[in-house]
Structures are given as C-alpha cells and as structure tokens.
C-alpha positions as CSV (number, residue, x, y, z in Angstrom):
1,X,0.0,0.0,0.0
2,X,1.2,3.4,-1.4
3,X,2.4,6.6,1.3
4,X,-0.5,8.3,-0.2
5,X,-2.9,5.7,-0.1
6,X,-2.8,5.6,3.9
7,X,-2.9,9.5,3.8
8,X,-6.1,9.8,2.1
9,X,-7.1,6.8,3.9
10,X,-6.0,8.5,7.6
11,X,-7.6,12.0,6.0
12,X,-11.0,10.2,5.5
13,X,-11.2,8.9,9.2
14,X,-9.8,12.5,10.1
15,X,-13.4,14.3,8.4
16,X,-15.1,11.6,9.8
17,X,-14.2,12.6,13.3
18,X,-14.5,16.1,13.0
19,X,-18.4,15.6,11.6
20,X,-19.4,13.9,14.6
21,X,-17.2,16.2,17.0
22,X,-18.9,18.9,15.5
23,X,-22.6,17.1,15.9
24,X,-21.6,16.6,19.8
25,X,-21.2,19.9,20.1
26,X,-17.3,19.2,21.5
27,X,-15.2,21.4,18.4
28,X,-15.6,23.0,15.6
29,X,-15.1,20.1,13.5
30,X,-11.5,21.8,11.9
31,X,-9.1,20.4,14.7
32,X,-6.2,18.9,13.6
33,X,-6.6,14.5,14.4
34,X,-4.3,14.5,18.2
35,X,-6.5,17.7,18.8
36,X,-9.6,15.8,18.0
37,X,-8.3,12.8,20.0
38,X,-7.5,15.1,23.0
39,X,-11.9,16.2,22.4
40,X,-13.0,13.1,22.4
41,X,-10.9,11.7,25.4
42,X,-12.8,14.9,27.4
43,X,-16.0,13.2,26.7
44,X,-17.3,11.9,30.6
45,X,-18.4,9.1,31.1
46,X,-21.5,9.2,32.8
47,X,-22.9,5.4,32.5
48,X,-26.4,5.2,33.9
49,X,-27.9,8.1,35.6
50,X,-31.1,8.3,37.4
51,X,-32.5,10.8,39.0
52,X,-36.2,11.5,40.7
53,X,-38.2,15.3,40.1
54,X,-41.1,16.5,42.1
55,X,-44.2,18.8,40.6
56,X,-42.4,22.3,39.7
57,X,-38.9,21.2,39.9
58,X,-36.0,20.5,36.9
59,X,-32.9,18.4,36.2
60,X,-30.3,18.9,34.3
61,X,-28.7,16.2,32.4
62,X,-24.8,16.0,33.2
63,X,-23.2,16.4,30.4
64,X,-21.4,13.1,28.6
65,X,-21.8,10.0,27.5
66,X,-25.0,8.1,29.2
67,X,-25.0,4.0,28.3
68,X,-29.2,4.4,28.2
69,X,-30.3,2.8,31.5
70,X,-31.0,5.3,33.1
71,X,-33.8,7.3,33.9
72,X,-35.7,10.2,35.4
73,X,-39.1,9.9,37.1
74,X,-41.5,11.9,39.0
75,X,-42.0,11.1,43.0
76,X,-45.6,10.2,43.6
77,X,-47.2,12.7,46.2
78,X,-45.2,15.7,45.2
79,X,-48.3,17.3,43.3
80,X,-51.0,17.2,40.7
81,X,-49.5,15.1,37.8
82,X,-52.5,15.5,35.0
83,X,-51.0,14.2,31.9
84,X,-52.6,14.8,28.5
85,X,-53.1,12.8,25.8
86,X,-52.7,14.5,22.1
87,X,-52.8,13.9,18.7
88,X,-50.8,15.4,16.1
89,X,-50.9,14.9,12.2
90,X,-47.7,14.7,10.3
91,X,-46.5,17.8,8.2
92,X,-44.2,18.8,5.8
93,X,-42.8,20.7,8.7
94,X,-41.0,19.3,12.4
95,X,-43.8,20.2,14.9
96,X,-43.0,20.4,19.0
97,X,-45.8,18.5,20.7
98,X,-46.1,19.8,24.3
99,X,-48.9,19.7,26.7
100,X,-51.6,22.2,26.9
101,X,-52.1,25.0,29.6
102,X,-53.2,23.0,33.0
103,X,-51.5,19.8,32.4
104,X,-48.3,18.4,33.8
105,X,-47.4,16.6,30.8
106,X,-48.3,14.6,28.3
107,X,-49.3,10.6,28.8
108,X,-48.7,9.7,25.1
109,X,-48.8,11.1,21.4
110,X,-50.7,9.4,18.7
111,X,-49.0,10.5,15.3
112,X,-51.8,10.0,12.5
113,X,-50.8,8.5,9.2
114,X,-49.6,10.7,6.5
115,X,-52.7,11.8,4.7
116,X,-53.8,10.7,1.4
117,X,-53.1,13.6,-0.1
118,X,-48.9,13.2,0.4
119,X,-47.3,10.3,-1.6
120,X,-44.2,8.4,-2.1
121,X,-43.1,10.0,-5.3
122,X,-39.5,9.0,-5.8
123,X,-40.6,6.2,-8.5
124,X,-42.5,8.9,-10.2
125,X,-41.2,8.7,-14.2
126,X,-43.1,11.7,-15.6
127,X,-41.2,14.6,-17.3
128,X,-42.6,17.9,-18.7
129,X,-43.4,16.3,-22.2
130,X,-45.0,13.7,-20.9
131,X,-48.4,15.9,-19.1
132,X,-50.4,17.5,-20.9
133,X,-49.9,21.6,-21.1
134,X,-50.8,23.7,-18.5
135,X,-51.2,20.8,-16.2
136,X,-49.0,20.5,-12.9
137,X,-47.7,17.8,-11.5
138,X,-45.2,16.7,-9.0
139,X,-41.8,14.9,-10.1
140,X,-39.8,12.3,-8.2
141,X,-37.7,15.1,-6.2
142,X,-41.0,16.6,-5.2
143,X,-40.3,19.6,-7.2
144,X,-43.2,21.2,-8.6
145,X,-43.5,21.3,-12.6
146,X,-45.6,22.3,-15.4
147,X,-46.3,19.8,-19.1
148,X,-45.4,21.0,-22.3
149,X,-47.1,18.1,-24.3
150,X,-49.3,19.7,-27.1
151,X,-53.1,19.3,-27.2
152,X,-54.5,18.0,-30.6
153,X,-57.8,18.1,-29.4
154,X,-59.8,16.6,-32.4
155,X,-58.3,16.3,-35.5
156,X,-59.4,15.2,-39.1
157,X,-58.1,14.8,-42.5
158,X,-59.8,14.0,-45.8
159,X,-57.2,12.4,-47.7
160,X,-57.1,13.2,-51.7
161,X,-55.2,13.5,-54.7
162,X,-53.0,16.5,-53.8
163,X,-53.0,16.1,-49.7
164,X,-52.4,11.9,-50.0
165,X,-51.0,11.6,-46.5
166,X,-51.4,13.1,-43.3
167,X,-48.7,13.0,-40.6
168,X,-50.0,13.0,-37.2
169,X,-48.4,15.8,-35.1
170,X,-46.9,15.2,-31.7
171,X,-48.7,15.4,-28.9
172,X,-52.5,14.3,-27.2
173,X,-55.3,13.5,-29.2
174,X,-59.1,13.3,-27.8
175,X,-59.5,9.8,-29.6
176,X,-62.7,11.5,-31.6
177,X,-60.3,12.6,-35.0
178,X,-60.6,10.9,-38.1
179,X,-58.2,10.4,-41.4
180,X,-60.5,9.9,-44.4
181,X,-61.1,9.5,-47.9
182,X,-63.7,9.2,-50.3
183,X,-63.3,6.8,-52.3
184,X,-64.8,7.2,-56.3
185,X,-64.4,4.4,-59.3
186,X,-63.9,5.8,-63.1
187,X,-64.0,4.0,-66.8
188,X,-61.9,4.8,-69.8
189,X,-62.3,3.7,-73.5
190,X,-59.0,3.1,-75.0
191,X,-58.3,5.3,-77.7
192,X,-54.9,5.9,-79.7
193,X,-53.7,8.7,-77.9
194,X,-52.7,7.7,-73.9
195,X,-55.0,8.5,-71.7
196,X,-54.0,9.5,-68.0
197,X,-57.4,8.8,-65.4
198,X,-57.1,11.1,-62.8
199,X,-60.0,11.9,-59.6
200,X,-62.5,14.3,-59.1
201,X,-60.9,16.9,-57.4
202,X,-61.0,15.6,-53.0
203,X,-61.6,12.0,-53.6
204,X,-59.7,9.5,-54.5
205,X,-59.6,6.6,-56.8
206,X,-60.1,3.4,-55.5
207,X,-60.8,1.3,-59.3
208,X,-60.6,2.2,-63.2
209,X,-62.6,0.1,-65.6
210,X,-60.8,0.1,-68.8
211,X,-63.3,-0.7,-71.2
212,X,-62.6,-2.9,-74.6
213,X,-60.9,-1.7,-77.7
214,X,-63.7,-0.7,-79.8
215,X,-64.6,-2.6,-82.9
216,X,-63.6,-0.2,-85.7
217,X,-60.5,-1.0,-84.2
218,X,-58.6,-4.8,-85.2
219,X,-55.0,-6.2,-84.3
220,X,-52.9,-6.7,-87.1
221,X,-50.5,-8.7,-85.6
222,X,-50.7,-11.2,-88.3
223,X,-50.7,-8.9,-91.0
224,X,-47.5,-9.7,-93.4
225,X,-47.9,-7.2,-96.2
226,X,-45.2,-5.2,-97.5
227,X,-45.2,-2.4,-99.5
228,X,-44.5,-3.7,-102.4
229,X,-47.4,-5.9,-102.6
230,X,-49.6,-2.9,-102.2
231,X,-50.7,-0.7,-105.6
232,X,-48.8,2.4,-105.2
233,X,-50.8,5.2,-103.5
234,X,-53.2,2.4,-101.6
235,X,-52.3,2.2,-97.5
236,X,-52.6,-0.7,-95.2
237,X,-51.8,-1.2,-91.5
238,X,-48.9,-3.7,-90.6
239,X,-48.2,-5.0,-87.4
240,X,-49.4,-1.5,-86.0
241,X,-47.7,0.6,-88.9
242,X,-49.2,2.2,-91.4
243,X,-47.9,1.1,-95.0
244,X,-48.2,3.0,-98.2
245,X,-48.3,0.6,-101.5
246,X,-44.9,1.0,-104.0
247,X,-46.6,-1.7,-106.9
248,X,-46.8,-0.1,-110.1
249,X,-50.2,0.4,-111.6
250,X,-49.7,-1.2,-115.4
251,X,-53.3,-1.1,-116.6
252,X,-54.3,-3.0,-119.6
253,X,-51.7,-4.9,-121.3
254,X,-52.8,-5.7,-125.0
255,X,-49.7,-6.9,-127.6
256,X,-50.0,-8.4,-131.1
257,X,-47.2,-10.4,-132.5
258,X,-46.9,-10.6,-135.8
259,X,-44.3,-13.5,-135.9
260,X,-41.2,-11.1,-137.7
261,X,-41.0,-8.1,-136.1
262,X,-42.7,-8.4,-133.2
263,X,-42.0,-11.9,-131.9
264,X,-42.8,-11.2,-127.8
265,X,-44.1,-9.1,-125.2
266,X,-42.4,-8.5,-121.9
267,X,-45.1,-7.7,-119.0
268,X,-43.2,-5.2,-116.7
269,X,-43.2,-5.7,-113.0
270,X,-46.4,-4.3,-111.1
271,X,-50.6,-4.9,-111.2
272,X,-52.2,-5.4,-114.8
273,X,-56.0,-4.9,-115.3
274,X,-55.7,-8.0,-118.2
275,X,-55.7,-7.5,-121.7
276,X,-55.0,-9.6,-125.4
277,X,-51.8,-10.6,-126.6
278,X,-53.1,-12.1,-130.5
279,X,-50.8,-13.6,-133.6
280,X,-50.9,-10.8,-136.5
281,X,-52.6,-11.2,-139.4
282,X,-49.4,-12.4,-141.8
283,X,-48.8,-15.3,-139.0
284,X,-53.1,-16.1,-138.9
285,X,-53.0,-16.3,-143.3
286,X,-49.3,-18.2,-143.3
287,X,-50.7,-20.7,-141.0
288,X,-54.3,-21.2,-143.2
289,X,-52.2,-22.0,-146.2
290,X,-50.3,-24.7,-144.7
C-alpha cells in the first residue's frame, strides 16, 4: 500500500471525526486529528444516571456519555401530575408537541398517518413532455413542474389527390379525429392517344374500368404485307404501322405479235388490269395456207 494511499485513507477517518465532533457539540469540526483525539478523550463518562423530580422542579442532564439505562421519574405525592393525551398529524414541517395550559405533561402522542393527499413520489417517471400543457404535476424530487405536451384536441383529415398523406403531429389527441377518404371508381375507352385517369378533385380513386378496344378498331398482328405488294398510293396497316403501297399500276396490257418483227411481249413488274396478246394477221394467213 502506497504513502499516499494511507494518507487519504487517515484523511477520511480525520473528516469523519471532526463531523461527529462537530454534531456533539465538543469542536468546531476543523481540529487537527491529536487535537480531535485530546476532544474526544474529554468526553465523561457518565454510564447510567437516574434521578427522581417532584411537581415544579427541573434536572439537568450531566453532560457526557450516558450507556441508556437510566432514567428520570417523578416522586408520587409531590403534586398534581395531570397528563394529557394529544394527537398530532404529520407535516411537511418538524412540529413540538407539548402539553396544553393546566396539564403536567403529556401521557402519550398518537402520530396520525400521513394523509392521502402526500405520496411516495421518488418512482414517479413523468417529465414535462410527458403531461399535458398547462397541467401541474409533481416529479420524483417533489419539485413542482408544469407539461409541455401539445393538445391536438380533435383532428381530421380527408385524404385526396393532392393532400395523400397526413402526418399526425406530436402530442395528445381526444381519440374523436378521423383520417378519411372518399373513395370514387372511373372507366376509360381506349383510344390511340394515352389517356392518363385522374380523380375528381378531394376524392380519391379506388378502381378504373378500362373498357374494350372498340370494334372499328382490329389487331394486325398477323398482318405480313409489305409495301410492295400494295398498288402504289393504296395504304394498309402492318403489325401497328401504317404502309403505303410501291406496286406499279400497269393497266391494260394488250400486244399483237406478228411472228417477224414483233415476236414477244415483256409484262413489266407491277398490277395489270388483263388484256389480249393475239398472232398478227401475216402469222393467222401463213398458218391457213399450210
């Protein structure tokens, strides 16, 4: 053990001293420890006094240190000893119960219980937030205080479009608030341009019947045309695209061969109405004469 450890140690039992030294009324309670030694050692011993006091007489404890056997009594005979009896009711405040004008002393005290009105409050857990404002109350210390919690009182909220949440705000609420909404169900025909359902303005929707596509209107999914196989200028729709026809127009095709000169006839590319491709008249006599 460390010099200083059995100072502080010797210190402690030092302040120790001088407390009690001070209670007992024998120093000041800043004597150094032999000088606080040398008060004690001055106490007297007194052991067990006793002593006996008629009506109208007094005695005064020796000073020192009495062991607690003894005791002081009144002497039958010596006078009228009319002791009262008295009952007191605890206080926030020390009270000195003494007998009343015409009585010796007193016989006994009966101490009520602590009215209902004073409790225990050192388990008390409450803080300002947590009372109502404007409303006391008493914390565990006793200390009077004051809540800060906010009153709601009755709130409601209809709940729409624009306003689609409600945060509650801190604090008490009577129980009698409501967050609402009312509710509406729409329908929408499809059409080619998107189409964006919206509510009536403070309600809010809750369904949206989409109705079918309507029948001037046909998938062509399975469509295959291209646009060459459509006459030029004629449209179609493809697979959801609109198609404009490239396929020549040829008309009628009529040809006459004559067998010399004109020996064929090349059909271009494109749509034909029909027509006559004929043998000339030289082929027609040649082949008569044969």
């Amino acid at each position: 053990m460390s010099i200083q450890t059995e100072i502080t140690r010797i210190q402690a039992a030092r302040n120790t001293l001088r407390t009690k030294a001070a209670e007992l009324k024998i120093s000041a309670g800043t004597e150094r420890l032999d000088e606080l030694a040398a008060d004690f050692d001055g106490i007297l011993n007194q052991g067990s006094v006793s002593a006996q006091v008629r009506e109208g007489e007094t005695y005064t404890i020796p000073q020192g240190y009495h062991d607690g056997t003894g005791t002081v009594s009144g002497v039958a005979g010596g006078g009228s000893y009319t002791l009262q009896s008295k009952t007191v009711t605890p206080t926030r405040k020390p009270q000195a119960v003494t007998a009343d004008e015409g009585y010796y002393g007193l016989s006994d005290v009966t101490v009520q219980a602590i009215p209902d009105a004073y409790q225990d409050v050192t388990a008390v857990t409450a803080a300002e937030a947590d009372v109502l404002a404007a409303k006391v109350f008493v914390d565990s210390t006793g200390t009077v205080r004051t809540g800060t919690m906010p009153n709601n009182g009755t709130v409601s909220r209809t709940l729409d479009a624009s306003a689609p949440s409600y945060t509650i705000p801190q604090g008490f609420h009577s129980g009698s608030g409501t967050v609402s909404l009312v509710p509406e169900t729409k329908s929408a025909t499809p059409t080619k341009a998107r189409q964006t359902v919206q509510p009536t303005a403070g309600k809010v929707l809750t369904a949206v019947t989409v109705e079918p596509i309507p029948d001037d209107y046909i998938t062509t999914a399975d469509a295959d045309a291209a646009a060459a196989d459509l006459l030029a200028g004629r449209t179609a729709y493809v697979q959801g695209s609109k198609v404009t026809g490239t396929m020549p127009d040829n008309g009628a095709m009529d040809a006459s061969l004559d067998g010399l000169t004109v020996t064929s006839k090349v059909i271009p590319a494109g749509y034909t109405s029909g027509g006559t491709v004929a043998l000339g008249g030289e082929i027609e006599e040649a082949l008569a004469a044969i």
